[in-house]
VEXTORLO-851926 format. One record per residue: z, y negated, x negated of N, C-alpha, C in turn; residue in one letter. Coordinates in nm, 4 decimals. Each point is the difference from the previous one (the first is absolute). Example, Ala and Ser with C-alpha at 12.3 -4.5 7.8 and 13.67 -1.06 7.14 Angstrom:
<sites>
+----------+----------+----------+----------+----------+----------+----------+----------+----------+---------+
:      n.w :      n.v :      n.u :     ca.w :     ca.v :     ca.u :      c.w :      c.v :      c.u : residuo :
+----------+----------+----------+----------+----------+----------+----------+----------+----------+---------+
:   0.7800 :   0.5690 :  -1.3190 :   0.0000 :  -0.1190 :   0.0890 :   0.0000 :  -0.1200 :  -0.0900 :       a :
:  -0.0720 :  -0.1050 :   0.0350 :   0.0060 :  -0.1190 :  -0.0820 :   0.0730 :  -0.1090 :   0.0770 :       s :
+----------+----------+----------+----------+----------+----------+----------+----------+----------+---------+
</sites>
This chain:
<sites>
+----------+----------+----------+----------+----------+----------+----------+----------+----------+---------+
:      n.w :      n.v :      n.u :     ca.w :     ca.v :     ca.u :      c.w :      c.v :      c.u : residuo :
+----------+----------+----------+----------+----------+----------+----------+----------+----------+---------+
:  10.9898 :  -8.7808 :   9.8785 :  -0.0473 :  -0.0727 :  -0.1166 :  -0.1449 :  -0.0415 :   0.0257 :       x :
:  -0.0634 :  -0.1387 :   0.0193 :  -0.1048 :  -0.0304 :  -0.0379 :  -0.1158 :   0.0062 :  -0.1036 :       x :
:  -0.0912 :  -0.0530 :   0.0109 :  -0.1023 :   0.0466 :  -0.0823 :   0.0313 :  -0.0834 :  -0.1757 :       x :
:   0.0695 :  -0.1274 :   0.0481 :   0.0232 :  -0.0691 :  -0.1300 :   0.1107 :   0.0297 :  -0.0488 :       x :
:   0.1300 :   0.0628 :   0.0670 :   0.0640 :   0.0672 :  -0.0828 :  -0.0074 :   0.1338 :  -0.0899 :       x :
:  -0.0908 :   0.0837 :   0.0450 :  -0.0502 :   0.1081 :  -0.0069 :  -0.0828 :  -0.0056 :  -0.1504 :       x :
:  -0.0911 :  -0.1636 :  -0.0300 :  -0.0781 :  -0.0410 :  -0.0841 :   0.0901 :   0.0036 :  -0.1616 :       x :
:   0.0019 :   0.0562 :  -0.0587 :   0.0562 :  -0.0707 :  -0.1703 :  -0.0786 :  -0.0641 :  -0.0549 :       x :
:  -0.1811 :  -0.0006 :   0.0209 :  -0.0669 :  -0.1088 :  -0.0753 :  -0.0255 :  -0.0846 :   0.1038 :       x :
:   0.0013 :  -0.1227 :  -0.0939 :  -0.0002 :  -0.1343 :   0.1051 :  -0.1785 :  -0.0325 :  -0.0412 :       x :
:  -0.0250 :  -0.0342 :   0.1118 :  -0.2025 :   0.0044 :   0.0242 :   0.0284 :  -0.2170 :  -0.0078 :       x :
:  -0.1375 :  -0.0117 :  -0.0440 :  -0.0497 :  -0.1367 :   0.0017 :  -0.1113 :   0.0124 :  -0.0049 :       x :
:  -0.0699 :  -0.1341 :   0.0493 :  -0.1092 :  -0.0084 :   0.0570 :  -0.0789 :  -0.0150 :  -0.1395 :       x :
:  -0.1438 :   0.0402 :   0.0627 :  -0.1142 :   0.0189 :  -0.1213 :  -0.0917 :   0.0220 :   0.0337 :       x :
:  -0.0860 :  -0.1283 :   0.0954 :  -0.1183 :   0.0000 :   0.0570 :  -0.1124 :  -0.0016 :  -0.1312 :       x :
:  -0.0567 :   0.1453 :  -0.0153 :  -0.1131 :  -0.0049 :  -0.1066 :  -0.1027 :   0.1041 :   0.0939 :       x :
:  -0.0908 :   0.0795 :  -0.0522 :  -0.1098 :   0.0859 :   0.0528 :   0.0255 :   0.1282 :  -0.0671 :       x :
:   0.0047 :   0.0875 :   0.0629 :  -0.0164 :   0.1564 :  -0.0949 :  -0.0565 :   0.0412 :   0.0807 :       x :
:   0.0072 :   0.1757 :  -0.1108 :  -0.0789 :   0.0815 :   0.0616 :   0.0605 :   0.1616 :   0.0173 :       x :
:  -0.0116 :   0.0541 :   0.1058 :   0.0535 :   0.0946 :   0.0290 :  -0.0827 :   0.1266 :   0.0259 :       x :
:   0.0249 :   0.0870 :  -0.0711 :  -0.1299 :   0.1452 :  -0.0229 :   0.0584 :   0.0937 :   0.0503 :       x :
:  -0.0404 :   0.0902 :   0.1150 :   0.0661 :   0.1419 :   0.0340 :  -0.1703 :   0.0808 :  -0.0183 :       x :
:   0.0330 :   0.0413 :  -0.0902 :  -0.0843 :   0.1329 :  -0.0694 :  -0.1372 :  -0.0687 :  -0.0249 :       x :
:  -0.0791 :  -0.0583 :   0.0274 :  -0.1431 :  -0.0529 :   0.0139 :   0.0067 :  -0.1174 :   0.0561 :       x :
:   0.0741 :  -0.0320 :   0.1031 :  -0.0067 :  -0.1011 :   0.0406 :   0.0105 :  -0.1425 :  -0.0200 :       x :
:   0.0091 :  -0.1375 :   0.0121 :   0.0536 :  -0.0582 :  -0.0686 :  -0.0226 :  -0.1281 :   0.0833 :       x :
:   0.1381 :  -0.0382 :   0.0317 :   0.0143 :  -0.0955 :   0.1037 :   0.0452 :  -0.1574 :  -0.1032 :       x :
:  -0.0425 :  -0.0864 :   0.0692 :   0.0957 :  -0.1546 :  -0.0456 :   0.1133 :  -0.0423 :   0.1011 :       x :
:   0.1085 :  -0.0552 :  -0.0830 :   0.0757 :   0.0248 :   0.0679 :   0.0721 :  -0.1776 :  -0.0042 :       x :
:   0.0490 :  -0.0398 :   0.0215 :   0.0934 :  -0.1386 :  -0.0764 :   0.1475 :   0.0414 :   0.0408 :       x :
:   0.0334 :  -0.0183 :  -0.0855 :   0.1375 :   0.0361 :  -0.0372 :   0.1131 :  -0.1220 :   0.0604 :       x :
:   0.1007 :   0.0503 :   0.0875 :   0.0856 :  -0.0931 :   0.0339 :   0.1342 :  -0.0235 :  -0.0810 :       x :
:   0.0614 :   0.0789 :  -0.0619 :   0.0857 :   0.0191 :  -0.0315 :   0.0065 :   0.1512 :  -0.1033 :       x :
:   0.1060 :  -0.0279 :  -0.0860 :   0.0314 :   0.0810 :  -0.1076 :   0.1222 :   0.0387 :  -0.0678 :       x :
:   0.0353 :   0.1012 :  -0.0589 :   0.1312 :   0.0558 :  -0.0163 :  -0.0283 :   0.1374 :  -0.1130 :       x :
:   0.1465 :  -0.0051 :  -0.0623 :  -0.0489 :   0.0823 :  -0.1571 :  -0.0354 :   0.1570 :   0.1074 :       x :
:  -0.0177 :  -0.0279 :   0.0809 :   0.0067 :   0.1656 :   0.0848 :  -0.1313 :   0.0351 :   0.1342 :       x :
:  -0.0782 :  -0.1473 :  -0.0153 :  -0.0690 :   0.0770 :   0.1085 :  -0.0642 :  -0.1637 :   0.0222 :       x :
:  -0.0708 :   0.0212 :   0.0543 :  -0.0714 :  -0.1891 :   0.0490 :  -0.0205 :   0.0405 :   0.1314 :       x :
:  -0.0280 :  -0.1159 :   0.1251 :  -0.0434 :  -0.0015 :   0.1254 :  -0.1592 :  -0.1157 :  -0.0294 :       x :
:  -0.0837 :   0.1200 :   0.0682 :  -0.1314 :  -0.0057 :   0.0285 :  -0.0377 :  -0.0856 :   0.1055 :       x :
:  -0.1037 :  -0.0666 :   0.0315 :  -0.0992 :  -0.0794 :   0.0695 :  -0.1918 :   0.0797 :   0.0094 :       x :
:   0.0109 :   0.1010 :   0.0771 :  -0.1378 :   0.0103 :   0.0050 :  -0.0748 :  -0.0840 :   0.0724 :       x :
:  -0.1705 :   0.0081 :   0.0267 :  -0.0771 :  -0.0846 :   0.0904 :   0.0260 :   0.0807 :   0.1361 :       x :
:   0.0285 :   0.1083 :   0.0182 :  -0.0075 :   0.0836 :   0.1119 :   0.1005 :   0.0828 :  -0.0166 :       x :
:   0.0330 :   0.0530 :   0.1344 :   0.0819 :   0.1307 :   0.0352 :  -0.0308 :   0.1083 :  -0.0975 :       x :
:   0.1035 :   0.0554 :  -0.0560 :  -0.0629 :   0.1593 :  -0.0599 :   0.0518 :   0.1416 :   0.1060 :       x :
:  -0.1113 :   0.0799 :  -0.0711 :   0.0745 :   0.1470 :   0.0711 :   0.0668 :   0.0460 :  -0.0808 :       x :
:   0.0422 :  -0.0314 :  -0.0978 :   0.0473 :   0.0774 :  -0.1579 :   0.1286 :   0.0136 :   0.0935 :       x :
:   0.0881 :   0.1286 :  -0.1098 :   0.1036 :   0.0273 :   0.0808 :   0.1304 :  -0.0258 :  -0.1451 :       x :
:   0.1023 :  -0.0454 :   0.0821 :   0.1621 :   0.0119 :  -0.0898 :  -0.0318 :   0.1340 :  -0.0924 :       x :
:   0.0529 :  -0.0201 :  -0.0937 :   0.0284 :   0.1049 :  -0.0961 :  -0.1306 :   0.0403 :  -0.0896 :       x :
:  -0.0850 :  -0.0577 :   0.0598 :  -0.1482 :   0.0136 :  -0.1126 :  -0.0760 :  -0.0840 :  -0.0865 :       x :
:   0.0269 :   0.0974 :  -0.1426 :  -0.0430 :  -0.0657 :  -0.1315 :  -0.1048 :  -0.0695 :  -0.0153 :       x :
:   0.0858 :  -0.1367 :  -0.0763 :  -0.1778 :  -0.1195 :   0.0123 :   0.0833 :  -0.0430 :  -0.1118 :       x :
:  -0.1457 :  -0.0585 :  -0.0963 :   0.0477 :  -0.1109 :  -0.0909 :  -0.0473 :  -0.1606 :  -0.0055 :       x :
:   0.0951 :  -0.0200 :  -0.0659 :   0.0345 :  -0.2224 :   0.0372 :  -0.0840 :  -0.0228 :  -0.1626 :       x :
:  -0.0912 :  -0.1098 :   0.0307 :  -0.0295 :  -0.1055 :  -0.0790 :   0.0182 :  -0.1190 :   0.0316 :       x :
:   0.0639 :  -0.0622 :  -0.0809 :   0.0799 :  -0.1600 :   0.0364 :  -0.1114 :  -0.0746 :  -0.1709 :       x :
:  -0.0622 :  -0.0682 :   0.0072 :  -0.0478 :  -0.1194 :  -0.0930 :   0.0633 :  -0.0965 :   0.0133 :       x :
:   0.0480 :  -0.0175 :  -0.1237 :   0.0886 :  -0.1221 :  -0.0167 :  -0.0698 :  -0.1354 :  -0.0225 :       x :
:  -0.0624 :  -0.1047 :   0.0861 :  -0.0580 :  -0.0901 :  -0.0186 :   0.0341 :  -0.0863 :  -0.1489 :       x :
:  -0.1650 :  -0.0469 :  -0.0539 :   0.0272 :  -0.0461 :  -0.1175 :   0.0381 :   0.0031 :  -0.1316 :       x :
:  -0.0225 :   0.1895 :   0.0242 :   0.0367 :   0.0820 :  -0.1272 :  -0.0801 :   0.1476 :   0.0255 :       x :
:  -0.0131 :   0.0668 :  -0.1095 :  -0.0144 :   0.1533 :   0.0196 :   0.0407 :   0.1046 :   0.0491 :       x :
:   0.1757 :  -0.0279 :   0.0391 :   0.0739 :   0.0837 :  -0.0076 :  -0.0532 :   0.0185 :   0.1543 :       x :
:   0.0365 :   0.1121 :   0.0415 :   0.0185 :   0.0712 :   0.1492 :   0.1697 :   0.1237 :  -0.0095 :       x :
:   0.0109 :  -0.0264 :   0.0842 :   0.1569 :   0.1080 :   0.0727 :  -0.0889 :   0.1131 :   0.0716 :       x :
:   0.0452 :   0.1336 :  -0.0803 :  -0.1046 :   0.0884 :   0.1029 :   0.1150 :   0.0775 :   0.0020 :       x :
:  -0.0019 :   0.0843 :   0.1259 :   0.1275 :   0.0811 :  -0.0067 :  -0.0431 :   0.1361 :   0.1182 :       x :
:   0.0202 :   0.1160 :  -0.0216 :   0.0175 :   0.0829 :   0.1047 :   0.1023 :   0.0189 :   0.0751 :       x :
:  -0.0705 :  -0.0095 :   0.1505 :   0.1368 :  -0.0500 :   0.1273 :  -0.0369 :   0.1495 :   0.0724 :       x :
:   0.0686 :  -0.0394 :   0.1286 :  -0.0015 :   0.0663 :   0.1312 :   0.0188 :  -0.1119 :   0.1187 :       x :
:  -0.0678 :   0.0534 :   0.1126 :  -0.0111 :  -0.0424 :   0.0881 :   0.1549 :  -0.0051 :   0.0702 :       x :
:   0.0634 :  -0.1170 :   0.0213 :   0.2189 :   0.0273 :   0.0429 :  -0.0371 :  -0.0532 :   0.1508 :       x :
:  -0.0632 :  -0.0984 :   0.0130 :  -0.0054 :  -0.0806 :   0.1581 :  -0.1623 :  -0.0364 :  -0.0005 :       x :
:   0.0059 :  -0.0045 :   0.1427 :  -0.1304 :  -0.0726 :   0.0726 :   0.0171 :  -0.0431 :   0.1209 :       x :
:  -0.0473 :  -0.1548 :   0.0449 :   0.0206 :  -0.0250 :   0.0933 :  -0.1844 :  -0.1114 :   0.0336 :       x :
:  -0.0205 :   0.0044 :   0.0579 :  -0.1587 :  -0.0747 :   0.0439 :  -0.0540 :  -0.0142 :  -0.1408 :       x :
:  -0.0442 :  -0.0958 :  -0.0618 :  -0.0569 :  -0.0109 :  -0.1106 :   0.0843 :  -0.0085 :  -0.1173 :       x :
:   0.1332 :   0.0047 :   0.0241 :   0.0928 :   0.0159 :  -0.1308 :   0.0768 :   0.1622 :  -0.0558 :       x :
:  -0.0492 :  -0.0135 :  -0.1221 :   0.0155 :   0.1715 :  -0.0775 :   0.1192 :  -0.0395 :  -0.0802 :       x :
:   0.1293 :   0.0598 :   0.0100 :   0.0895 :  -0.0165 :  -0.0654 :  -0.0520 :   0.0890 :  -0.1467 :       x :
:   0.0221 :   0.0450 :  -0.1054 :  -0.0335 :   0.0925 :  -0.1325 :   0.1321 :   0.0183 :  -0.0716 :       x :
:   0.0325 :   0.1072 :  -0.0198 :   0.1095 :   0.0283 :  -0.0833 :  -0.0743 :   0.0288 :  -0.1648 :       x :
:   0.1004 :  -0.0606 :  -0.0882 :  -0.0353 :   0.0175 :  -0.1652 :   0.0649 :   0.1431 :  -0.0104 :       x :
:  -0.1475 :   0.0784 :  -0.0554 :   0.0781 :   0.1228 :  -0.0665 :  -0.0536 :  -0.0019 :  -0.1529 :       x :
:  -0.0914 :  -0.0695 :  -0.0431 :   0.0392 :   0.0558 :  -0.1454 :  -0.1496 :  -0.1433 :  -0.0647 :       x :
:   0.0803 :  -0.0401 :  -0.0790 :  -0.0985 :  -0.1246 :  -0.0752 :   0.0321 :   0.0128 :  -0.1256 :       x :
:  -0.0981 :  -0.0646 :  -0.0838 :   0.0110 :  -0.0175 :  -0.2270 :   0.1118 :  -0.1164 :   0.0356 :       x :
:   0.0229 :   0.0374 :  -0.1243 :   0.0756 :  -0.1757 :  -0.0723 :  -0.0406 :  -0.1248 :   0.0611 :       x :
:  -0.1293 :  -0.0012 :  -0.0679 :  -0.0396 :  -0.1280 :  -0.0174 :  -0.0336 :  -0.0484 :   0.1824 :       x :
:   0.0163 :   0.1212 :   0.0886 :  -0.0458 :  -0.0397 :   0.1670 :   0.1499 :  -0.0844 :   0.0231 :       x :
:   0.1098 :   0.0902 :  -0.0605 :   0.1601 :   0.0127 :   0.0713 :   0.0253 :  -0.1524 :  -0.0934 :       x :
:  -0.0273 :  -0.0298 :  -0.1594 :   0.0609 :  -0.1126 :  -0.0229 :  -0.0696 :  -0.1246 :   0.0726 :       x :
:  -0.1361 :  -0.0100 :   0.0364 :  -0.0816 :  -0.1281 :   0.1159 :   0.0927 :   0.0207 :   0.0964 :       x :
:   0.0366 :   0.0992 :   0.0891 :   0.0639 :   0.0176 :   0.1285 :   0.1554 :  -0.0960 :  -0.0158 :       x :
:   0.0440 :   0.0505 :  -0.0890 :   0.1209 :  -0.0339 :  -0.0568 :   0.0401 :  -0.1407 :  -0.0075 :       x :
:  -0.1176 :  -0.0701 :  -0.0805 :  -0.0156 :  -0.1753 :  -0.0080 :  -0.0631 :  -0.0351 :   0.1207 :       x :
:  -0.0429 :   0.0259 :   0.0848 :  -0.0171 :  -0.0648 :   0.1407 :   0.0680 :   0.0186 :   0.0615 :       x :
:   0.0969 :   0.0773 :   0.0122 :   0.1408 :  -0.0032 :   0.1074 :   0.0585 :  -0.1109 :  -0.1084 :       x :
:   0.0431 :   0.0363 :  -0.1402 :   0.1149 :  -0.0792 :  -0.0391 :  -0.0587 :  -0.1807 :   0.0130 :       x :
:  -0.1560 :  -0.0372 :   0.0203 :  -0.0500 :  -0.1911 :  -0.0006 :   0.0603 :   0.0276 :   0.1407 :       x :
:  -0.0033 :   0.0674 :   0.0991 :   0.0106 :  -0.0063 :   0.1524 :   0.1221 :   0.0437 :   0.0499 :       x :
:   0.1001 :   0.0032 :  -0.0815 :   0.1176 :   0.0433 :   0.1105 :   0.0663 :  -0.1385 :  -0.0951 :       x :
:   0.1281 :  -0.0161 :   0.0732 :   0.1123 :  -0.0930 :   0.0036 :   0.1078 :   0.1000 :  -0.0566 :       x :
:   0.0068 :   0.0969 :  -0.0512 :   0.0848 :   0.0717 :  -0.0454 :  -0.0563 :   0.0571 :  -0.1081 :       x :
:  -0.0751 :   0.0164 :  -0.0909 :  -0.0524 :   0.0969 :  -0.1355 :   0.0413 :   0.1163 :  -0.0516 :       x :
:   0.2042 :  -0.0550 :  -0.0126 :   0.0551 :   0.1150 :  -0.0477 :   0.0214 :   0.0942 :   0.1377 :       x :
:  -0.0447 :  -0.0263 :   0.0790 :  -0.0064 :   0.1235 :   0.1239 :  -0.1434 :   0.0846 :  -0.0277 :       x :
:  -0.0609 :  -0.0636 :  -0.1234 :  -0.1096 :   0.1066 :  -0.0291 :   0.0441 :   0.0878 :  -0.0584 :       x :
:   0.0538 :  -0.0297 :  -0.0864 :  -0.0097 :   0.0722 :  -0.1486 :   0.1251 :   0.1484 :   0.0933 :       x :
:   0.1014 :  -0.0387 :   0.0942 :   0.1124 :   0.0793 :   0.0838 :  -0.1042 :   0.1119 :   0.0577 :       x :
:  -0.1347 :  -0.1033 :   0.0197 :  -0.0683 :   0.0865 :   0.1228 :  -0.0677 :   0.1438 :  -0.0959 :       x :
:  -0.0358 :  -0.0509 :  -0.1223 :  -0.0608 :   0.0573 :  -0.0984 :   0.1088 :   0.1201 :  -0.0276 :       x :
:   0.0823 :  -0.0238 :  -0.0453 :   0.1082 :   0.0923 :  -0.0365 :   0.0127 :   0.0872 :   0.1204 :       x :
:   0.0175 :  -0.0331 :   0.1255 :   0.0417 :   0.1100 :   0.0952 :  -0.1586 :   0.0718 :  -0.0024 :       x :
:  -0.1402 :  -0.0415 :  -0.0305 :  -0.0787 :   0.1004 :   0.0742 :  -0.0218 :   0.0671 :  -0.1553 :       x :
:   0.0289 :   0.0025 :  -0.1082 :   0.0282 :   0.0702 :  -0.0967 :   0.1473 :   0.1053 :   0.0064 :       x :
:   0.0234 :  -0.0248 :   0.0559 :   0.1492 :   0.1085 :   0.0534 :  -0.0270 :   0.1018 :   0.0570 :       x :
:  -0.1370 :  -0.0516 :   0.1348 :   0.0109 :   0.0694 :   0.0571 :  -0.1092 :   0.1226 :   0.0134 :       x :
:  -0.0509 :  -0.0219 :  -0.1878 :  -0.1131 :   0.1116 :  -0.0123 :   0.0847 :   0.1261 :  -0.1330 :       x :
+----------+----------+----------+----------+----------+----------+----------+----------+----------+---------+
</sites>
């Protein structure tokens, strides 16, 4: 089984700027892509950070107040790209997340499917 079968949330692209904090730190990041479960990262540089270690995502939503902040983990790294797994965000992070997959996918009601299975699976 491949990596996209393996996937139940379907990722779309979402070139914006965030920011990514492990304990003090606090890197910029631009964001390539996004999914109700985790986004793939764009740093300026290589990190040493390692898989499996807690950092949190700020996403600003251009042209408004709102920001998507969510506490992840470190899932992949490869040269300057940080994969982040979603472990735990408010409402108001998960319903923004929610309406930018559903303007960006070609399927919508594969959100709301996607929604239901990661509510199942807590």
């Amino acid at each position: 089984m491949d990596v996209t079968e393996q996937r139940h949330f379907q990722r779309v692209p979402f070139a914006t700027g965030s920011t990514i904090e492990f304990g003090a730190e606090r890197l910029g990041a631009e964001v390539v892509d996004i999914c109700l479960k985790g986004a793939l990262l764009k740093l300026p540089e290589p990190t040493t950070h390692q898989r499996g270690e807690a950092c949190t995502v700020t996403i600003a939503l251009a042209g408004t107040d709102a920001v998507i902040r969510f506490e992840a983990e470190v899932a992949h790294l490869r040269d300057q790209f940080l994969g982040v797994k979603l472990l735990k965000t408010d409402v108001d992070s998960m319903i923004h997340l929610r309406n930018i997959i559903e303007l960006n996918t070609a399927d919508p009601d594969q959100v709301r499917k996607e929604l239901a299975f990661l509510y199942s699976e807590e």
